[in-house]
C-alpha positions, 0 to 999 in steps of 0.5 A: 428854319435853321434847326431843321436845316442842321437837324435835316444835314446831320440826319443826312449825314448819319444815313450816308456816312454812319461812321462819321459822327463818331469818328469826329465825336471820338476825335474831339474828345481825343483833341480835348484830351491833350488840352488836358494832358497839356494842363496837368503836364506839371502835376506830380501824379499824372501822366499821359496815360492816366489823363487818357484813361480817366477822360476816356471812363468820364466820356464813356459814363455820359456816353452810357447815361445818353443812351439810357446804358446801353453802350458806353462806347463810340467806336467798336475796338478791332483788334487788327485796327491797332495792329495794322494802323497803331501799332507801326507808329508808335514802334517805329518812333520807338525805334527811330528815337532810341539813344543808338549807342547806349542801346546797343552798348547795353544790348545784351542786357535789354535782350537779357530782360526782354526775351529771356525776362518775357519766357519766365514771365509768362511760365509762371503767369500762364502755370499760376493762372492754370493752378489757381483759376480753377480754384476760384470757380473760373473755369473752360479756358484752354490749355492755348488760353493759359499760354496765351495769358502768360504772353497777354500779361508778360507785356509791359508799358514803360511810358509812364516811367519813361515820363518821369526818367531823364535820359541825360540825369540816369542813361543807363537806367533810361537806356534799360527801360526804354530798350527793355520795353520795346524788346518786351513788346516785340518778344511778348507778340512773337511768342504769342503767335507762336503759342498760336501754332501749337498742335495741343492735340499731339502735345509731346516732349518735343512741343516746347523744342518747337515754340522755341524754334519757331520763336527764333525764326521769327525773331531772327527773320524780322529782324533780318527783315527790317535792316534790309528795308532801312538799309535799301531806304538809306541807299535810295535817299543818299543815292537819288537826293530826294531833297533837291526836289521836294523835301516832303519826298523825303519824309514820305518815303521813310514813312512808306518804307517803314509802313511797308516792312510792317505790312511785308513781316505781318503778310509773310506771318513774322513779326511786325513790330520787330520788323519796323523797330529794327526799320527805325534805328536802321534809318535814324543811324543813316537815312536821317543824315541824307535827309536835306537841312529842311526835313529834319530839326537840328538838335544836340543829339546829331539833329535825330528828332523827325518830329512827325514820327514822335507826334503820330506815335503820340497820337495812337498811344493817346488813342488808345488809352483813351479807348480803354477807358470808355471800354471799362463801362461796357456793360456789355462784357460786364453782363456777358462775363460769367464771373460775379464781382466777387469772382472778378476782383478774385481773378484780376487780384490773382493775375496782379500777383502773378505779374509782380511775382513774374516780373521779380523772378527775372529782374533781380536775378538777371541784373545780378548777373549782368553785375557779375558779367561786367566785373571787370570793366572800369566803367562805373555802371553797374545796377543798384539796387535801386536801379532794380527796384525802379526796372521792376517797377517800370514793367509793372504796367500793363498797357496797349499791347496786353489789350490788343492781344487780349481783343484778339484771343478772346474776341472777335472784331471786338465783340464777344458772346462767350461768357469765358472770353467775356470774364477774360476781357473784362479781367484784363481790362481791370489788370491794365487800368488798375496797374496804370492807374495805382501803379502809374500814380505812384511811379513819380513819387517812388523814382524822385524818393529811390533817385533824388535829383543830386543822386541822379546828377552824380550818376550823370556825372560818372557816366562821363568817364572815359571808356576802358579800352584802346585809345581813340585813334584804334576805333579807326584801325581794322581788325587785320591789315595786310601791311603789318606783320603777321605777328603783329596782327596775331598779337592784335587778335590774341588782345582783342580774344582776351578784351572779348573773353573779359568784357564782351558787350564793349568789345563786340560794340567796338568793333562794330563801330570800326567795321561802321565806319569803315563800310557802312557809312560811306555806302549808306550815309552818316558821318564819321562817329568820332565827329559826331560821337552821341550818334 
């Protein structure tokens, strides 16, 4: 009697709910994945994302032998599910959780490797897939298509390396990859949707002008963008005290708020993820301090850590490294593809290469050059060439990014009949697991081999120095004041012109941090950041 109850209700419930079975199959197995993941936290080898994948292939192979191979899938991948309800989580934290003063002190060096790095990245991956593709019989992709390879392939995951880094042992390391990786993410997106709004039918010398141009339009407007939505946020927080109500408001609204820069970038054709990262540092610089005792955790670092945005970005990023697994067994593509294995392992071994070549051609070259650039500081940071090494390694990882954009150039709501877009489907999905796997497995053995403990405590050590420049008190001064001399405040800017022309990054950041606390804070909330200077 009771089996044909649950027989009866469950039937019932899949007539009337079809997704809910599912949905809680999936979320039972994303639940036992952290149970996994919580297990194996201290093994040398594996890290979040591997667990994820490899529990997702192992779920996907009793899925295909339950339904007599058919499907080794649950859920059917969207591609906008991951941009619009994903994507936003995992960014904002990013942005939210970022060491505010190593970021923008190392700025121009994060943008060097994320824009700069991307564009010659994906020049060579989308020419080298041009030249050689045809040469192993893959064959009918677009000249739209290589271009949008490159930006496909240009996307990096640095979790996995961000995992075994610490940020207090190696901050300027952590500091470039972590920052190089969310800028990567962002720049690799915009460009992608700019290649989208090529005219290939009147392709001219002005063509490559235009992506260009249309590529810092969107940069610059999400951005633009996602400041103004952090700095209204703040204002309404510190202005209305929310706490003395209801500190679950509080909460609410930065959640909101951030949610709806994305959805304003995406409905306005910007980029989204620029929109909310920019959303997140904007609010962790001030709306985190308007926020009452309760809404926020008191740690070391300025009391920073909302831990609700670390645990929903977990989540999505666990979501779908998890989905990626169960969809390397689909024989669906597999049989679509109109490569054979052989052609297959061909293709994914070529596009391999080109990444490592890719990634190379920026990293080396670039640091080389910020080394050169930052010559005359005092500061001990320059960037070895282990550190090189670790940073090339670090973007080697292709991960969540790679196969959203790869659903939505050759997919549609996750299903593709066309045996070209299968082939590049399937391809991509063997690039990520094999880089997140191979790769990621030897991640922690290569960092704890080129970066040994006591190294990395000395580095920490070094790190500590005072800072070249003017005393403490000067980041109080203002740059004109109106109660000095006039050659007094010419001899000033004649210093602060030579500071700049010799260490630009310092100087720029120095007097953003005088104009900061000036202005900014008293209107939008914070302390003053000589008593709080990790902030």
């Amino acid at each position: 009697m009771g089996i044909g109850l649950t027989e009866f209700l469950t039937n019932k419930l899949a007539a009337e709910h079809p997704q809910v079975i599912p949905i809680s199959v999936f979320i039972a197995i994303l639940c036992l994945c952290l149970v996994i993941g919580h297990l194996l936290e201290e093994n040398r080898w594996v890290n979040e994302s591997i667990t994820a994948i490899l529990v997702g292939a192992v779920s996907g192979t009793v899925i295909l032998l339950i339904s007599k191979g058919k499907s080794s899938h649950i859920l059917v991948f969207d591609e906008e599910l991951f941009f619009i309800y994903l994507l936003p989580p995992i960014i904002f934290n990013a942005g939210f959780q970022v060491k505010k003063k190593k970021f923008f002190h190392n700025f121009l060096t994060i943008m060097s490797f994320g824009v700069i790095g991307v564009f010659i990245s994906t020049v060579i991956i989308s020419f080298g897939t041009w030249f050689l593709f045809p040469k192993l019989g893959f064959k009918g992709l677009s000249a739209r298509d290589y271009l949008a390879i490159g930006t496909i392939f240009s996307s990096t995951d640095t979790v996995c390396t961000l995992q075994i880094l610490h940020q207090d042992e190696t901050p300027l390391l952590y500091s470039l990859v972590f920052g190089e990786g969310v800028v990567n993410d962002a720049t690799s997106v915009v460009l992608f949707n700019a290649v989208q709004k090529i005219h290939f039918e009147s392709l001219n010398g002005w063509t490559a002008l235009r992506v260009f141009g249309n590529f810092l339009y969107l940069f610059s407007t999400s951005t633009l963008l996602g400041i103004a939505v952090g700095l209204v946020t703040s204002f309404v927080l510190k202005t209305l005290y929310f706490g003395r109500h209801s500190t679950t408001r509080e909460l609410a609204i930065m959640v909101l708020m951030a949610y709806l820069s994305y959805i304003l970038a995406e409905l306005f054709s910007l980029s989204g993820i620029l929109t909310v990262f920019f959303c997140g540092v904007l609010m962790s610089h001030y709306a985190s301090y308007n926020v009452t005792e309760s809404s926020r955790i008191t740690s070391r670092h300025c009391f920073r850590q909302l831990h609700v945005f670390a645990m929903m970005s977990f989540i999505a990023e666990t979501f779908i490294f998890l989905y990626v697994g169960t969809d390397a067994l689909d024989v669906t593509k597999w049989n679509t593809s109109s490569l054979s294995v052989g052609g297959t392992l061909g293709v994914s071994s070529v596009i391999t290469a080109l990444v490592l070549l890719g990634r190379a051609a920026f990293v080396f070259p670039l640091s080389i050059l910020t080394n050169f650039m930052n010559r005359h500081t005092e500061r001990n940071e320059s960037i070895t060439f282990k550190h090189q090494v670790i940073i090339w390694w670090a973007g080697l990882m292709r991960g969540a990014v790679s196969i959203a954009l790869a659903f939505k150039q050759f997919t549609y709501s996750g299903v593709t009949l066309d045996p070209v877009n299968a082939a590049m489907v399937t391809n991509t999905t063997i690039v990520v697991l094999f880089t997140t796997l191979v790769f990621g497995f030897l991640t922690k053995p290569l960092v704890n081999y080129l970066l040994p403990h006591d190294a990395s405590h000395n580095t920490r050590n070094r790190g500590k120095r005072t800072e070249p420049g003017s005393p403490k008190e000067d980041a109080t001064l203002p740059l004109l004041s109106f109660d000095e001399s006039a050659s007094t405040n010419f001899n000033r800017a004649k210093d602060s012109i030579s500071l700049l022309m010799e260490q630009p990054v310092y100087t720029i950041h120095r007097y953003w941090r005088k104009f900061d606390d000036t202005y900014m804070r008293p209107i939008f909330g914070g302390p003053r950041r000589e008593n709080h200077p990790e902030c």
